[in-house]
C-alpha positions as CSV (number, residue, x, y, z in Angstrom):
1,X,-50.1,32.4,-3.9
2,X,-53.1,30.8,-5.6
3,X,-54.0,26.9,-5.6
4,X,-52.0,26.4,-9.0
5,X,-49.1,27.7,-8.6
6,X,-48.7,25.8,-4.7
7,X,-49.8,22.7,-6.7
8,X,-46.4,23.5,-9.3
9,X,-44.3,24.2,-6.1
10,X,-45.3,21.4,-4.7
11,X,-44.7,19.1,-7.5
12,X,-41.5,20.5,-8.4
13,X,-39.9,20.0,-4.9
14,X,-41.3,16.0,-5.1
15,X,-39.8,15.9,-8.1
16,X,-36.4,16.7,-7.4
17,X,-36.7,14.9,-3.8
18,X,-37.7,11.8,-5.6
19,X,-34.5,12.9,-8.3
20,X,-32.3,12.9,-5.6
21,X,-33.3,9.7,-3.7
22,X,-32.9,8.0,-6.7
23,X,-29.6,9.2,-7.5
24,X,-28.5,8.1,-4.0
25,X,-29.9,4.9,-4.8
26,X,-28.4,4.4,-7.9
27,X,-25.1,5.8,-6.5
28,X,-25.3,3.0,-3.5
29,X,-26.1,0.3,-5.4
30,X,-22.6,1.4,-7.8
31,X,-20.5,1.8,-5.2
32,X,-21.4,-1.6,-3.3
33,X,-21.5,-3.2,-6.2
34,X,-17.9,-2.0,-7.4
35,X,-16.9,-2.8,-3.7
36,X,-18.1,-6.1,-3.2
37,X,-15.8,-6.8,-7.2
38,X,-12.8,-4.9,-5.6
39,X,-12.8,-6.7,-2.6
40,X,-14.5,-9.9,-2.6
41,X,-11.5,-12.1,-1.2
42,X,-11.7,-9.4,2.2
43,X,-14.9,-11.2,3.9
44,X,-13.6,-14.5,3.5
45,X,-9.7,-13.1,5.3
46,X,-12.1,-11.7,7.9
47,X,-13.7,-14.5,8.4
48,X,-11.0,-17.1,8.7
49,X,-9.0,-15.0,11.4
50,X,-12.5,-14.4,13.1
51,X,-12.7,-18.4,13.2
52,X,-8.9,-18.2,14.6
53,X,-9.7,-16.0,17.4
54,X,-13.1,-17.5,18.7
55,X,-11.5,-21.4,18.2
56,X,-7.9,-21.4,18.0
57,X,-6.5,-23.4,21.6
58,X,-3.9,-21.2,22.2
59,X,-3.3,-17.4,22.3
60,X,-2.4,-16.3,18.6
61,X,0.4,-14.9,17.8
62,X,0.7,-10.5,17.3
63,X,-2.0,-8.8,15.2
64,X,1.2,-7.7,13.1
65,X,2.5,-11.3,13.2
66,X,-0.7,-12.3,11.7
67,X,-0.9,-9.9,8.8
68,X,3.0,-10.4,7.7
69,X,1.5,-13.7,7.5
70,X,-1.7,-13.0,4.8
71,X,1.2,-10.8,3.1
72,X,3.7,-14.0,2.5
73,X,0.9,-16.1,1.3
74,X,-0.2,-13.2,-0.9
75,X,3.2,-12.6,-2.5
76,X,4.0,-16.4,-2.6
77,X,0.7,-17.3,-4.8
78,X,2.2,-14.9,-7.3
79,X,4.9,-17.8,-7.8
80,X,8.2,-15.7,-8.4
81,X,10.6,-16.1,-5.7
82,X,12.2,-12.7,-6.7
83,X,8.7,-11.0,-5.6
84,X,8.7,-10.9,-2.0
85,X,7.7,-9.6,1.5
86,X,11.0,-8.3,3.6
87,X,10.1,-7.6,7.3
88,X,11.5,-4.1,8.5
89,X,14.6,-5.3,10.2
90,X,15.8,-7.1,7.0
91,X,14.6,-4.2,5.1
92,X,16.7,-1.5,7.1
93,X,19.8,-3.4,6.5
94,X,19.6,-4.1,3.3
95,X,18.7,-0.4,2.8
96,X,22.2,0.6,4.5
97,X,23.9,-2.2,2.7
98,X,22.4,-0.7,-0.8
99,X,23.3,2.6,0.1
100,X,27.2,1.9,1.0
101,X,26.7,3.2,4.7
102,X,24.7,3.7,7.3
103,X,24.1,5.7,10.8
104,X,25.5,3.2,13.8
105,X,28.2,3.3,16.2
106,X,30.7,1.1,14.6
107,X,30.9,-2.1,15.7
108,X,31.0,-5.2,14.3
109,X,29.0,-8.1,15.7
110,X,28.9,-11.3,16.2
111,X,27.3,-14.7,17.7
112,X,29.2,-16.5,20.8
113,X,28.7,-20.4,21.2
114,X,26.0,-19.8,23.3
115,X,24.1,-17.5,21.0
116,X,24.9,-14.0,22.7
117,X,25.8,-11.6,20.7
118,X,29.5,-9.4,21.1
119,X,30.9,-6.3,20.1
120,X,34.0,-5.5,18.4
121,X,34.6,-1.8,18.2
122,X,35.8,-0.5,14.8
123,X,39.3,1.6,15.1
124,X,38.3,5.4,15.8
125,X,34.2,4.6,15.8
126,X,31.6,5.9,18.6
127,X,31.1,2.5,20.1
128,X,35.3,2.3,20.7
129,X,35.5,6.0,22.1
130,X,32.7,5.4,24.1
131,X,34.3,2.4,26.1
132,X,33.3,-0.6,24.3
133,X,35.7,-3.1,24.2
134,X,36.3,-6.5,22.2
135,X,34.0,-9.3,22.9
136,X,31.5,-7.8,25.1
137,X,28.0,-9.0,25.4
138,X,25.1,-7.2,24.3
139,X,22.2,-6.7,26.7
140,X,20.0,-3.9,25.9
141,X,19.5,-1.7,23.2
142,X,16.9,1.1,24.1
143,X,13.6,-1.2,25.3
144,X,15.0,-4.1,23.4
145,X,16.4,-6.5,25.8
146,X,19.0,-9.1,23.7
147,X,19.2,-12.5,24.3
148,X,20.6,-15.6,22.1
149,X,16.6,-15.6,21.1
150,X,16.4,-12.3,19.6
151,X,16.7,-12.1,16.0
152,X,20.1,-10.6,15.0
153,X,18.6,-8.7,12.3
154,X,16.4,-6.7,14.8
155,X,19.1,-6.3,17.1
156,X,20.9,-5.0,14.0
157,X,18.1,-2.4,13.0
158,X,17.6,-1.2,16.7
159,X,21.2,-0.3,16.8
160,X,21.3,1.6,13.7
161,X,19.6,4.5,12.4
162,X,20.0,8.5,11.8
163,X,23.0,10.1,11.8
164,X,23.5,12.1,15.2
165,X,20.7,10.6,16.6
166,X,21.4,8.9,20.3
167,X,21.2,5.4,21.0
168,X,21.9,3.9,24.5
169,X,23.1,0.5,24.4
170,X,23.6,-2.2,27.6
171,X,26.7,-3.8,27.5
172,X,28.8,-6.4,30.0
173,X,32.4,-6.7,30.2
174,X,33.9,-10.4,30.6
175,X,34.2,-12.2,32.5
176,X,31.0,-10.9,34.8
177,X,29.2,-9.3,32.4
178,X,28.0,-6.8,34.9
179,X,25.8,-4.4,32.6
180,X,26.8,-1.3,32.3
181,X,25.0,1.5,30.5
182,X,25.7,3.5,27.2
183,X,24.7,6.4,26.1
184,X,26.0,6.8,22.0
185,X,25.7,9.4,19.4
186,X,25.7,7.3,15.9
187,X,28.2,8.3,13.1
188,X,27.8,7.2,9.8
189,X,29.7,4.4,9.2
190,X,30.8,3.3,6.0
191,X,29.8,0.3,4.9
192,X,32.0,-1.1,1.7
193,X,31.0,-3.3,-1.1
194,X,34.9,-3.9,-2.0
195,X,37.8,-5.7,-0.1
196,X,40.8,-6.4,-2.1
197,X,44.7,-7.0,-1.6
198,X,47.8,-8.0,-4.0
199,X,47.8,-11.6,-4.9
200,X,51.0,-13.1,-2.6
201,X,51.9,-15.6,-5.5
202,X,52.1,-12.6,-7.8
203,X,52.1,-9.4,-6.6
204,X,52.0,-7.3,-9.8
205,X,48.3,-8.7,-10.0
206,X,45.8,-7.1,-7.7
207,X,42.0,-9.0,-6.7
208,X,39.2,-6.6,-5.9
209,X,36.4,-8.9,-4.1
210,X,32.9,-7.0,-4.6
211,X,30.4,-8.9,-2.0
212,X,27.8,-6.6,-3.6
213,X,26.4,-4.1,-6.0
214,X,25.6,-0.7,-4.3
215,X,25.6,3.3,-4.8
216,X,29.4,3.5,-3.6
217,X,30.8,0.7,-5.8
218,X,32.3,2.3,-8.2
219,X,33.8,4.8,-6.4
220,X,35.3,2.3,-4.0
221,X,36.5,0.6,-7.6
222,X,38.4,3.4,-8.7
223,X,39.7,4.0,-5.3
224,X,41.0,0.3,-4.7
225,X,42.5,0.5,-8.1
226,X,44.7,3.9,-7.1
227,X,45.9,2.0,-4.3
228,X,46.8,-1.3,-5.3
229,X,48.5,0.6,-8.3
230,X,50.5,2.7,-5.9
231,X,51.8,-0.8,-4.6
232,X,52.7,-2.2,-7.6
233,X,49.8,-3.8,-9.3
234,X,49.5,-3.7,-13.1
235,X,46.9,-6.6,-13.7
236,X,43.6,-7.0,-11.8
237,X,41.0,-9.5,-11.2
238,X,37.4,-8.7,-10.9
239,X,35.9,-11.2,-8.2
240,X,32.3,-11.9,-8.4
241,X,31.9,-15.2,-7.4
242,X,29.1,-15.5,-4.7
243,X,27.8,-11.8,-5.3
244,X,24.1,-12.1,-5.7
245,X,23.6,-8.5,-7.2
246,X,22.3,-5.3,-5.6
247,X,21.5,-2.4,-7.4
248,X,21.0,-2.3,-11.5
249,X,22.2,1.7,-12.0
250,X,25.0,0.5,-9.6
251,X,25.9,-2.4,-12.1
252,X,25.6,0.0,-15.1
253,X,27.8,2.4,-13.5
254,X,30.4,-0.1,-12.6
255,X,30.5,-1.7,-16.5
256,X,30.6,1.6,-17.8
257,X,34.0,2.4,-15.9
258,X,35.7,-0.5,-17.9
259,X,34.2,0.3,-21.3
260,X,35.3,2.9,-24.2
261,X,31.5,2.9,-25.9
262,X,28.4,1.1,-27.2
263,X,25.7,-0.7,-24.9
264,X,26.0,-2.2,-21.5
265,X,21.9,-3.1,-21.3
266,X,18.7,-3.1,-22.0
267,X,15.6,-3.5,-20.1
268,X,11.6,-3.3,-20.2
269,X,9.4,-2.4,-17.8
270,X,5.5,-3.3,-17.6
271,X,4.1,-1.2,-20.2
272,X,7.2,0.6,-21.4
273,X,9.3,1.1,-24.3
274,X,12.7,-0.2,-23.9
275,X,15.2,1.7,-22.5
276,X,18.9,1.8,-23.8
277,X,22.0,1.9,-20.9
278,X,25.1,3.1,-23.1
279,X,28.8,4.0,-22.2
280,X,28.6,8.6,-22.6
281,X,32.5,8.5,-22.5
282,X,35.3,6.0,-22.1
283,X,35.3,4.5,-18.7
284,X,38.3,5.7,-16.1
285,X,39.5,2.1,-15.8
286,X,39.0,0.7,-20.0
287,X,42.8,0.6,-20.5
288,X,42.8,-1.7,-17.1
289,X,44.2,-4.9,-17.8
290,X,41.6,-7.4,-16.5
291,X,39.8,-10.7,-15.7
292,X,36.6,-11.5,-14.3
293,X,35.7,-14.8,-11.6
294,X,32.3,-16.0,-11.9
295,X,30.6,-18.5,-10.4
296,X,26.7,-20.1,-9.9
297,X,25.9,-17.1,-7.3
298,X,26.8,-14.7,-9.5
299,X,23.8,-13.3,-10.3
300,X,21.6,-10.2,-11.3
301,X,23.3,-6.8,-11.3
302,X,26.6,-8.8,-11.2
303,X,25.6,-10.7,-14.1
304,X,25.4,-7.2,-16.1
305,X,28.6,-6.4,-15.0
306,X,30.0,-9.9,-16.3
307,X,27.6,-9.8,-19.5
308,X,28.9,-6.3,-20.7
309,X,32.3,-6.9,-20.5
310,X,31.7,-10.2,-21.7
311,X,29.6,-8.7,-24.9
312,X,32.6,-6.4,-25.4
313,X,35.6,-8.8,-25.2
314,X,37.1,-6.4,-22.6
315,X,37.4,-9.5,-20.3
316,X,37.3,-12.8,-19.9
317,X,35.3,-14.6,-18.0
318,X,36.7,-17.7,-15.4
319,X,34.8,-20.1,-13.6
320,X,30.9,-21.8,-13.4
321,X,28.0,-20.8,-15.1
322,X,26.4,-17.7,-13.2
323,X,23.1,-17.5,-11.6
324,X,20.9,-17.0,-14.6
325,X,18.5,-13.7,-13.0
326,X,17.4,-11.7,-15.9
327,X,14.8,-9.6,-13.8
328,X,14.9,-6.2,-12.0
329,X,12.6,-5.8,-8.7
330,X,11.3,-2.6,-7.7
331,X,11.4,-1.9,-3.9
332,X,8.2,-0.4,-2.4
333,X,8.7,0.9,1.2
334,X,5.5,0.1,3.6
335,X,4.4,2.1,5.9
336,X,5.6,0.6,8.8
337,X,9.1,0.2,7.7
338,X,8.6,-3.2,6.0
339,X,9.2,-3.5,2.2
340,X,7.7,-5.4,-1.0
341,X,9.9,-6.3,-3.7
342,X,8.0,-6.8,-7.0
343,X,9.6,-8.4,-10.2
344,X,8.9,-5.1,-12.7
345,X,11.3,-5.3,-15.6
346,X,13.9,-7.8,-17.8
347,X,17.1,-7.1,-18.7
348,X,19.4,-8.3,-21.3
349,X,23.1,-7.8,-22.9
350,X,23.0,-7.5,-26.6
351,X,25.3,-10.6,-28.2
352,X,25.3,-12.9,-24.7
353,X,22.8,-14.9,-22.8
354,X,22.4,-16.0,-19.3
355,X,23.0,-17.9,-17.4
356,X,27.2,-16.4,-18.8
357,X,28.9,-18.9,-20.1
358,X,32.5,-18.1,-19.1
359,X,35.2,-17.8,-21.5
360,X,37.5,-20.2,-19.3
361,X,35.1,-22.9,-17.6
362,X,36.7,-24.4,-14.3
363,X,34.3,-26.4,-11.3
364,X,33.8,-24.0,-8.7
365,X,35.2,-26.2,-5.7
366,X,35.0,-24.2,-2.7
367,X,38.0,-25.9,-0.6
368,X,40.3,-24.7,-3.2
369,X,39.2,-21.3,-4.3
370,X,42.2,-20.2,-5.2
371,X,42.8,-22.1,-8.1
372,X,40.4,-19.8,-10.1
373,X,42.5,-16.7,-8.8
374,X,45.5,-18.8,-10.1
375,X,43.9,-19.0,-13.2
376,X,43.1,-15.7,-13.6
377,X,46.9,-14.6,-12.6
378,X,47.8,-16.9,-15.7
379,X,45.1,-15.9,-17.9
380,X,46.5,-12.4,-17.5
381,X,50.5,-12.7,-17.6
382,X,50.3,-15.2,-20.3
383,X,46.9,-14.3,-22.7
């Protein structure tokens, strides 16, 4: 190889060595810079809990105690109290209560005087085959020991969970409460969103109290509605007083059974068109003679419920102004089983408003509730 063509070898490598360290450079500088935009608020975080850990007096509370912590002030500078954090515990149940059911042993529990918590098998459940009886103390569930300290959500959580998984509980009988230790496969255990029962004063009128809006609504509707008309019912009253919502398809679903046609909703999401929720085909209960109680907690999915059939003069409505919640939250699960709710959408019922003005106003005094179910008995047998 002669002197010229090393010298064009030589120059060509520098060249695209030089090339390339630029391009790095430039690259760098890019990504720092569109790093230090992204996030500029990290280093000063870092730098406050550094401050807590090298100063603070006392030992600080759990790493994941701490972060839960930046999240709640996070979500809370947004300034919507329907945007929020929700801890895993909280977030199981309301997952189970969403979803109609859950995987437990089927108990029902509650808080003694003293703060303990006791058991109250369900007829035919796990937790009543496998010896628990009413009123004994909880102890242990797996490597969560239970005192009147321990937050009856988590308690709550630990005890649920997948169907035909096992779950060994600690229990003590009274009056010794010797512990004693139980081994459980959990069932799934329904969980409904309806109670209801003929009105004593006037039995050919049924109430069906829904506590809240989830997947198995209305099928539990339709179902409540067979049976009170096998025992005589002809008239029913839709309760939602106090029923702060649940799921929006769920409400839609539920309007749609007392409707023959046209529109139950609309609703816009970030960025989106909006989207039309109609009645397909008329409703298995829009012949159903009925009323509907409202009250200041009734509120969001509820409120569609009321709204449609308000909108539609199927119903009227009796009580207090509702809640007034116009906004739909989508739920994002976190990866370590905690949740953030973020306000994504609004809603609206073509020809009302809300807060729902009800069609018959009466003060929602809760020492006599009854005298809105009264009025809804009258408001049916005499229109």
């Amino acid at each position: 190889m002669n002197k010229t063509t090393r010298f064009v070898h030589y120059f060509v490598r520098s060249f695209l060595v030089l090339s390339i360290l630029l391009l790095f450079f430039a690259l760098g500088f890019g990504v720092r810079g569109w790093m230090d935009q992204q996030f500029s608020g990290v280093p000063l975080l870092l730098q406050a809990r550094d401050l807590l850990q090298k100063n603070y007096l006392n030992p600080l509370p759990a790493p994941s105690t701490l972060e839960y912590g930046m999240i709640n002030g996070m979500v809370a500078a947004v300034g919507d109290p329907h945007t929020v954090f929700v801890e895993p515990p909280q977030h199981a149940i309301e997952t189970n209560t969403l979803a109609g059911q859950y995987g437990g042993i089927g108990a029902r529990s509650e808080q003694d005087t003293q703060g303990y918590i006791r058991l109250y098998p369900l007829p035919g459940s796990p937790a009543l085959k496998a010896g628990i009886q009413d009123g004994d103390r909880l102890l242990k569930v797996d490597n969560l020991t239970v005192t009147p300290q321990t937050d009856p959500n988590q308690v709550l959580a630990a005890i649920r969970g997948p169907v035909g998984q096992k779950v060994t509980v600690v229990i003590g009988h009274s009056p010794d409460f010797t512990p004693v230790a139980l081994t459980i496969t959990r069932a799934e255990i329904p969980l409904p969103s309806i109670t209801y029962n003929l009105i004593p004063e006037e039995p050919r009128v049924a109430i069906l109290h829904i506590s809240v809006i989830a997947a198995t609504t209305p099928d539990e509707l339709k179902a409540a509605v067979k049976d009170m008309t096998a025992k005589g019912a002809s008239y029913f009253i839709l309760d939602l007083r106090n029923n702060g919502g649940g799921l929006v398809d769920g409400g839609v679903d539920t309007a749609r059974l007392f409707l023959k046609d046209g529109e139950v909703m609309e609703d816009q999401f970030k960025g989106q068109a909006v989207e039309i929720k109609r009645v397909e085909k008329p409703g298995e209960l829009s012949d159903l003679p009925i009323v509907v109680l409202v009250n200041q907690n009734t509120a969001s999915a509820a409120e569609i419920i009321s709204g449609a059939l308000q909108a539609h003069h199927r119903a009227k409505l009796i009580g207090a102004d509702t809640y007034g919640k116009d906004t739909i939250q989508l739920v994002f699960d976190l990866q370590d089983g905690s949740s953030l709710h973020v306000t994504a959408a609004k809603w609206w019922v073509p020809g009302v408003t809300v807060p729902l003005k009800p069609d018959i106003p009466m003060a929602d005094d809760p020492n006599n509730s009854n005298a809105m179910v009264m009025a809804g008995v009258k408001a049916l047998l005499q229109p």
